[in-house]
Backbone bond lengths (Angstrom), bond angles and torsions (degrees), N, CA, C in turn:
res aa  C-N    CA-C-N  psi(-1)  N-CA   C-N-CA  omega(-1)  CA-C   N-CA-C  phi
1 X - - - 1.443 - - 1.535 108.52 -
2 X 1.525 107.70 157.86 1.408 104.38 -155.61 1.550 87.74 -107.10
3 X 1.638 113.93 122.07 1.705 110.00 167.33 1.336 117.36 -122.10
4 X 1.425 122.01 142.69 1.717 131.17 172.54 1.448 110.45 -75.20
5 X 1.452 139.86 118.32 0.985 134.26 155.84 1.616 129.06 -67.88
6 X 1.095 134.74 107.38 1.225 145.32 -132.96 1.802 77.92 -122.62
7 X 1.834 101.32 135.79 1.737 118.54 145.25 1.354 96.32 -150.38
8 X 1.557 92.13 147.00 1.761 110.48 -145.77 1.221 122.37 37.00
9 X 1.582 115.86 -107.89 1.170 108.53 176.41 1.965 124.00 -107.47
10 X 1.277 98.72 -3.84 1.438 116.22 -175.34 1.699 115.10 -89.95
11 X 1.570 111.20 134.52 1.233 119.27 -175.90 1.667 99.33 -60.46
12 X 1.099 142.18 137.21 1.459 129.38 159.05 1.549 129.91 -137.74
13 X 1.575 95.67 33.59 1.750 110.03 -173.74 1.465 84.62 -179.19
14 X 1.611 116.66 143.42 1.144 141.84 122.75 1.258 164.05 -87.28
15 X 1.184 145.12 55.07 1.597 153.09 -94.97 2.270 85.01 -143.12
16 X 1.785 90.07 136.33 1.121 114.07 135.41 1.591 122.05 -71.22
17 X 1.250 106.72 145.21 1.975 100.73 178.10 1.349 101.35 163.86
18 X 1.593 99.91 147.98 1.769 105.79 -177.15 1.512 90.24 -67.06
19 X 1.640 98.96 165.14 1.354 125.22 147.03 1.496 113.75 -23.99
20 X 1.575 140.87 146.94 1.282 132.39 157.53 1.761 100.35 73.58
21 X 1.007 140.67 31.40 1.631 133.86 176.15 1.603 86.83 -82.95
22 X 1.387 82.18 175.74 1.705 103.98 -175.64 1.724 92.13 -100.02
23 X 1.272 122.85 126.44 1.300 118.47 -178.27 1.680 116.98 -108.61
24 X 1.946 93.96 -8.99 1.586 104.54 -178.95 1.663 97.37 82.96
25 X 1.552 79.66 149.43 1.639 101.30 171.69 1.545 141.17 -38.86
26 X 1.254 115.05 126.80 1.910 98.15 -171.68 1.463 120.25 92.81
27 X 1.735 111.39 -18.62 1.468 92.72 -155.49 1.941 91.57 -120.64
28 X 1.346 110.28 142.57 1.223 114.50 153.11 1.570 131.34 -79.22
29 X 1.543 122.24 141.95 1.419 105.92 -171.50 1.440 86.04 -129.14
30 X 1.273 111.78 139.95 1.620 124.72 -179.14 1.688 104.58 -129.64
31 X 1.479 102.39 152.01 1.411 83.48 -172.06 1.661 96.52 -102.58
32 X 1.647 100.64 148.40 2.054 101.82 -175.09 1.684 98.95 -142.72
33 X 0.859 117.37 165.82 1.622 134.39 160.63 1.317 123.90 -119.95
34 X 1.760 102.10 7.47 1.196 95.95 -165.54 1.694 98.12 -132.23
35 X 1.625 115.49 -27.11 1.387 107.78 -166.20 1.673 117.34 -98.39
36 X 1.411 75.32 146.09 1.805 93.83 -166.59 1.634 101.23 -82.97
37 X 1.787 121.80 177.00 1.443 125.70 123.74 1.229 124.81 -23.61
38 X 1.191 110.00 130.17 1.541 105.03 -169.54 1.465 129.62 120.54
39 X 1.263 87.36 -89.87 1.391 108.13 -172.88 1.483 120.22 -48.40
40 X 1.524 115.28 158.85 1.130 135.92 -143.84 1.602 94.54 -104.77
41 X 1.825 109.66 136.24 1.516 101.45 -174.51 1.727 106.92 -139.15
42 X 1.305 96.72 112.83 1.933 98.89 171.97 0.911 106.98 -66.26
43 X 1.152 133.87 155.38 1.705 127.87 122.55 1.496 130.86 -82.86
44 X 1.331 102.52 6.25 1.858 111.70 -177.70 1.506 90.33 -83.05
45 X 1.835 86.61 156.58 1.166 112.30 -179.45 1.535 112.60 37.21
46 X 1.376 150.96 62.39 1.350 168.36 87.15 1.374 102.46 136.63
47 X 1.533 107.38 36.33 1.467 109.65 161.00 1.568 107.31 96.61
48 X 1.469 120.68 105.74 1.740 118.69 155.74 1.821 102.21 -111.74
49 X 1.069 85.12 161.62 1.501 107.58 167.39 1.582 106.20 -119.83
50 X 1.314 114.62 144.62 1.389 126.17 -179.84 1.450 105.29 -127.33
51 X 1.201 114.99 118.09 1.669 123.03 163.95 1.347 119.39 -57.87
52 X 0.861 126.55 103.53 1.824 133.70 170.28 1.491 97.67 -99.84
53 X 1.243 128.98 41.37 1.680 134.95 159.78 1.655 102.36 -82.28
54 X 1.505 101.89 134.41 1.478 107.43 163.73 0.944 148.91 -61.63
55 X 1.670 143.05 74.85 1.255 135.72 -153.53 1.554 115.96 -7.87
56 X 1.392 121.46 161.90 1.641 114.43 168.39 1.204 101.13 -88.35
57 X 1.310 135.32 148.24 1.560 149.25 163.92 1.373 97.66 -58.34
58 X 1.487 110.31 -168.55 1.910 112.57 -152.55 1.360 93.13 -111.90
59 X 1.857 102.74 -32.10 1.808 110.08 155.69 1.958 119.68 -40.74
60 X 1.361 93.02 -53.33 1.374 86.50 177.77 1.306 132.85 -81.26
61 X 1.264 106.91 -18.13 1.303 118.26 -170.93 1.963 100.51 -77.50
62 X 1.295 117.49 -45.89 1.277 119.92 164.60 1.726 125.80 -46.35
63 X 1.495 102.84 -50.12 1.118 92.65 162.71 1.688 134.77 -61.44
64 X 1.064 83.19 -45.96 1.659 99.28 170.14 1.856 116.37 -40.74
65 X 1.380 103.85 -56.90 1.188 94.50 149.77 1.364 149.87 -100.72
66 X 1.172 107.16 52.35 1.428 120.09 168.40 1.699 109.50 -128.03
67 X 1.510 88.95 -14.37 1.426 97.32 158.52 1.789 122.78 -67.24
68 X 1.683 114.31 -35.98 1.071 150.54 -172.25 1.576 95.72 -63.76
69 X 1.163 106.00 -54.43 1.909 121.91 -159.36 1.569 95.39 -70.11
70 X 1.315 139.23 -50.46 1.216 160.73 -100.41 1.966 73.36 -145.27
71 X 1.014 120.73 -42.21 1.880 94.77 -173.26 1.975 85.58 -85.12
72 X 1.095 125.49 -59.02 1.318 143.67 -162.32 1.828 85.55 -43.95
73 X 1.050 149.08 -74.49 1.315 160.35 175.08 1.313 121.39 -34.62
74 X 1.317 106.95 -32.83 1.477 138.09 -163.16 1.837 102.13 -86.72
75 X 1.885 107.31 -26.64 1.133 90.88 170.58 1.711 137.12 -104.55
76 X 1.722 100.24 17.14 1.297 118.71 178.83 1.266 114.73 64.98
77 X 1.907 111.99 -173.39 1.216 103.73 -177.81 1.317 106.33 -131.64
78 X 1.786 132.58 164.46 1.099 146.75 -176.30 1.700 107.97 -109.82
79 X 1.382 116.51 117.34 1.437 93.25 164.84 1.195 126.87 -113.57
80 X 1.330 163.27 123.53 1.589 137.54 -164.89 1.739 96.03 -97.66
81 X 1.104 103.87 150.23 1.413 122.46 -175.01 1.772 93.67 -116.98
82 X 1.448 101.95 162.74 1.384 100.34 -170.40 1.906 100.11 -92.16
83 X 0.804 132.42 -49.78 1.797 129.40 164.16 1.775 111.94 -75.55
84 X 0.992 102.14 7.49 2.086 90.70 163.28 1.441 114.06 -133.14
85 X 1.112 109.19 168.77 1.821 119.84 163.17 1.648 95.25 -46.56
86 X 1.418 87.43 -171.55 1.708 91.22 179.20 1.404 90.25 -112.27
87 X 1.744 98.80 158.18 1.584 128.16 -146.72 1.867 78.07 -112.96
88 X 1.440 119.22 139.87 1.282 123.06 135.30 1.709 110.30 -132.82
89 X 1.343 79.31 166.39 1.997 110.54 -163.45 1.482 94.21 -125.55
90 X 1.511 112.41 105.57 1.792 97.90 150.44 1.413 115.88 -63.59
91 X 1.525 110.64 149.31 1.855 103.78 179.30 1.810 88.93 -112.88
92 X 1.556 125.13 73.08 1.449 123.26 144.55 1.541 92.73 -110.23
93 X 1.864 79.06 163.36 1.871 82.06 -162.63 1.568 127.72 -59.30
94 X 0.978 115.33 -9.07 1.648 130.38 -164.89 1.702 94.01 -83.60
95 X 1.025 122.02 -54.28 1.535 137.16 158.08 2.020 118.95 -44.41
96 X 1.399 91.48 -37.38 1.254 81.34 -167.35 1.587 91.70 -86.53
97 X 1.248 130.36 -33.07 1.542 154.30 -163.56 2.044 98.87 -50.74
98 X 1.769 67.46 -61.14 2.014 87.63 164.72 1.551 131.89 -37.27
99 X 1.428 94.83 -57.59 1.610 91.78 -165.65 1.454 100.68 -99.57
100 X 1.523 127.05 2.41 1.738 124.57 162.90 1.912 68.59 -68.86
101 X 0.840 124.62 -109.17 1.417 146.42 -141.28 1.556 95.09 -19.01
102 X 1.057 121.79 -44.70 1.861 120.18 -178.72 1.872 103.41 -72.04
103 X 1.316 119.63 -47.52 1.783 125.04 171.20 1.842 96.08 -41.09
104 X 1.334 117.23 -44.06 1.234 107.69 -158.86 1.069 98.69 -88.14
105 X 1.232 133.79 -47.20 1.603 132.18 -167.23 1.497 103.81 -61.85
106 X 1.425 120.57 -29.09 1.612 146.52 165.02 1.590 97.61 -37.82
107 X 1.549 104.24 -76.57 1.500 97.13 -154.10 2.133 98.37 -74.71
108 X 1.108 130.20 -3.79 1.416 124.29 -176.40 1.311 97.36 -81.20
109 X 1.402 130.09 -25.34 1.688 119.26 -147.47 1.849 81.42 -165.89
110 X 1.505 76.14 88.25 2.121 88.04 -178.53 1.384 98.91 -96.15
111 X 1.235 132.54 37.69 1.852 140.59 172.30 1.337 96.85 -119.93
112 X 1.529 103.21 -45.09 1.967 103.74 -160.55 1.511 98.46 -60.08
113 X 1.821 87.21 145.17 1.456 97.95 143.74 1.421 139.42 -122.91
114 X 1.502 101.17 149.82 1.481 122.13 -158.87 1.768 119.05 -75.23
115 X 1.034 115.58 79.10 1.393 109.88 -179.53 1.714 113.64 -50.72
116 X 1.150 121.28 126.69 1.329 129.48 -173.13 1.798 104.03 -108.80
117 X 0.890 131.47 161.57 1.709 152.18 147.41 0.964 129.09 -87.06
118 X 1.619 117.70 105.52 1.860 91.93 -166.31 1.799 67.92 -145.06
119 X 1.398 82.38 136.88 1.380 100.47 174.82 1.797 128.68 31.13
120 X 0.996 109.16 60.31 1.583 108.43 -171.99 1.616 112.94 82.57
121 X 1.523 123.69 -29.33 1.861 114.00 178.59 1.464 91.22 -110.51
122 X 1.268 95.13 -167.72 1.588 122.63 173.70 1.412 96.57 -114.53
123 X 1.748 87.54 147.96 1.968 101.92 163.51 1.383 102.81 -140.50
124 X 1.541 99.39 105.89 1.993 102.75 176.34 1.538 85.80 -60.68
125 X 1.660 83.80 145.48 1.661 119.04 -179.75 1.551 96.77 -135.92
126 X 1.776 99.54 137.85 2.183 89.37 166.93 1.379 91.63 -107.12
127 X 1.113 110.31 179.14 1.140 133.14 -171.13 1.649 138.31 -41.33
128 X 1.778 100.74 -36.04 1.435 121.47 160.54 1.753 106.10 -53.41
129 X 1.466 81.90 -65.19 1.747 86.52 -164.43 1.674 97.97 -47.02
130 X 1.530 134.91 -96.16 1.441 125.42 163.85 1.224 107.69 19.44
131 X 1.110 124.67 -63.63 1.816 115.31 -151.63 1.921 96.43 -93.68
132 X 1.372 103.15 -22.71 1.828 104.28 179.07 1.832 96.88 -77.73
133 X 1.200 114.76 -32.73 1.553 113.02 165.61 1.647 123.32 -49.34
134 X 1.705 110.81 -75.50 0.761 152.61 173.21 1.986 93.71 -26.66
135 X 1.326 113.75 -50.93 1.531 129.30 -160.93 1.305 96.15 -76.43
136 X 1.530 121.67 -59.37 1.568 119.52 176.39 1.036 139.77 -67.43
137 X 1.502 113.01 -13.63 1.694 137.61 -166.94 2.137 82.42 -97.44
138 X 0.907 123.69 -71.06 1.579 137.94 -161.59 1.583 97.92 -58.62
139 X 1.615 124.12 -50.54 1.522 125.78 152.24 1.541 137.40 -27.23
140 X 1.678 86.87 -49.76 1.426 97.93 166.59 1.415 127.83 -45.60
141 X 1.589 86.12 -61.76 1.598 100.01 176.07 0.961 106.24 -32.07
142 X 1.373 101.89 -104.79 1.664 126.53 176.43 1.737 111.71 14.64
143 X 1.381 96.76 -70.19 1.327 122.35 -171.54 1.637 94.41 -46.67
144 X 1.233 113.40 -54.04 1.491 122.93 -171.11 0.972 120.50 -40.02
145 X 1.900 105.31 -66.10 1.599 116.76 158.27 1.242 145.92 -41.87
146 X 1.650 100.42 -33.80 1.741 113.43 170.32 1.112 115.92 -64.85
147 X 1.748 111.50 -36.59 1.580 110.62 -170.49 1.832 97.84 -70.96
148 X 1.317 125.45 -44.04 1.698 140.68 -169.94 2.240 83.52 -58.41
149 X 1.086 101.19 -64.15 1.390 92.78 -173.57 1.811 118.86 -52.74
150 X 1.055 105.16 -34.73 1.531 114.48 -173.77 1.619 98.08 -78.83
151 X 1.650 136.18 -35.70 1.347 151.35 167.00 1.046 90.19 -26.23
152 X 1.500 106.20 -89.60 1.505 133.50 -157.68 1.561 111.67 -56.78
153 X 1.154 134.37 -39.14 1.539 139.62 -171.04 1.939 93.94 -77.41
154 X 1.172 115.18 -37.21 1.422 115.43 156.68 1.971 139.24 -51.62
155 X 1.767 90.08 -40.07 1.049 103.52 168.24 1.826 112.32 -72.07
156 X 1.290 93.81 -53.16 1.563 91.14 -177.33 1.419 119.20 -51.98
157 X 2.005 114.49 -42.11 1.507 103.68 -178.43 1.669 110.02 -72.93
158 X 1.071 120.63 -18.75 1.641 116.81 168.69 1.051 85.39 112.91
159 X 1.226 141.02 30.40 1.793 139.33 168.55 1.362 115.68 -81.58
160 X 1.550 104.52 -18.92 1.442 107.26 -156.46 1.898 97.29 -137.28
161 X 1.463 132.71 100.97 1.106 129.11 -129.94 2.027 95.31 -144.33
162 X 1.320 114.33 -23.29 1.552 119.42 172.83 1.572 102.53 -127.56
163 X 1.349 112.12 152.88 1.300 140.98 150.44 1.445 102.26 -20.69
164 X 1.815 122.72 -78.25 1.131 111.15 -169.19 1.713 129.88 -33.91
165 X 1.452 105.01 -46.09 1.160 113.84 -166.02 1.627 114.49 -77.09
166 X 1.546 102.84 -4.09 1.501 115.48 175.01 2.013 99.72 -69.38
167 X 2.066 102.79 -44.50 1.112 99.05 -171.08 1.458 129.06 -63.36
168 X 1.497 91.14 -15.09 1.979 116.83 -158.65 1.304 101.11 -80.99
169 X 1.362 131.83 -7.82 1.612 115.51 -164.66 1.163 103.19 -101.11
170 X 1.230 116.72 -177.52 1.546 132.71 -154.41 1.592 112.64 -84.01
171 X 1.658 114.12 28.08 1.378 105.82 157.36 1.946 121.64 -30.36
172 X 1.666 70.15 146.40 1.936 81.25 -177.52 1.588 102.57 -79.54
173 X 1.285 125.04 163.70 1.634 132.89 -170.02 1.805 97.43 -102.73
174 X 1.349 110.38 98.99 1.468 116.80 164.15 1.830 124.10 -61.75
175 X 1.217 102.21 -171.69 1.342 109.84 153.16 2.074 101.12 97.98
């Protein structure tokens, strides 16, 4: 169990440990899942903890979400076609490089078919399908970026001020 070591009123140790440990002299141990170093600890009314953590700067908070964009991206896209399994596309660039390169070979030779990679086999694709890929995989993105752009224009007006709310926005659903 996860406990805060408390002197006076400040958390000042965090320790896994059964119930009943020896925590040493002076110090209160409460059990939390949530409180850090730092932070500020009542005992009124059945115990709060108060975060005295430093907001993230607008530096971090940006990074943070571009960290966000970059996992969200990271999990590609799935498309189901109505006569095949479902088609996925990683969107890193070598992937994305890929399936422009199959759209194009698409529109030169609108008979050929497009052998694709999806997960360990191939799935011939003609040319429609490719470009109905090509549309949802490249959408994704997009989508990705708008939400990272809309993040950030948040961060800057001061609308957008914790991590959580980096997680809360309207990212697109990968995978």
């Amino acid at each position: 169990m996860r406990h805060a070591l408390i002197s006076g009123n400040t958390v000042v140790n965090v320790v896994l440990a059964d119930p009943g440990f020896d925590h040493g002299p002076g110090l209160i141990a409460v059990a939390s899942d949530t409180a850090n170093i730092g932070d500020s600890y009542s005992s009124a009314g059945g115990g709060k903890f108060t975060s005295n953590q430093p907001s993230p700067t607008q530096t971090e908070l940006i990074s943070y979400a571009q960290l966000k964009q970059q996992t969200v991206l990271s999990l590609g896209k799935t498309v189901k076609f109505d006569d095949k399994s479902e088609v996925y596309a990683s969107t890193d660039i070598n992937s994305l490089t890929m399936l422009n390169s199959a759209v194009l070979y698409g529109q030169l030779n609108p008979s050929a078919t497009i052998n694709w990679v999806n997960h360990g086999g191939i799935i011939p694709l003609n040319a429609a399908e490719v470009n109905e890929l090509a549309c949802a995989v490249l959408g994704f993105v997009q989508s990705a970026y708008t939400t990272y752009g809309a993040v950030v224009a948040g961060i800057n007006s001061g609308a957008i001020t914790k991590d959580a709310q980096i997680d809360a926005a309207s990212w697109p659903v990968g995978g």
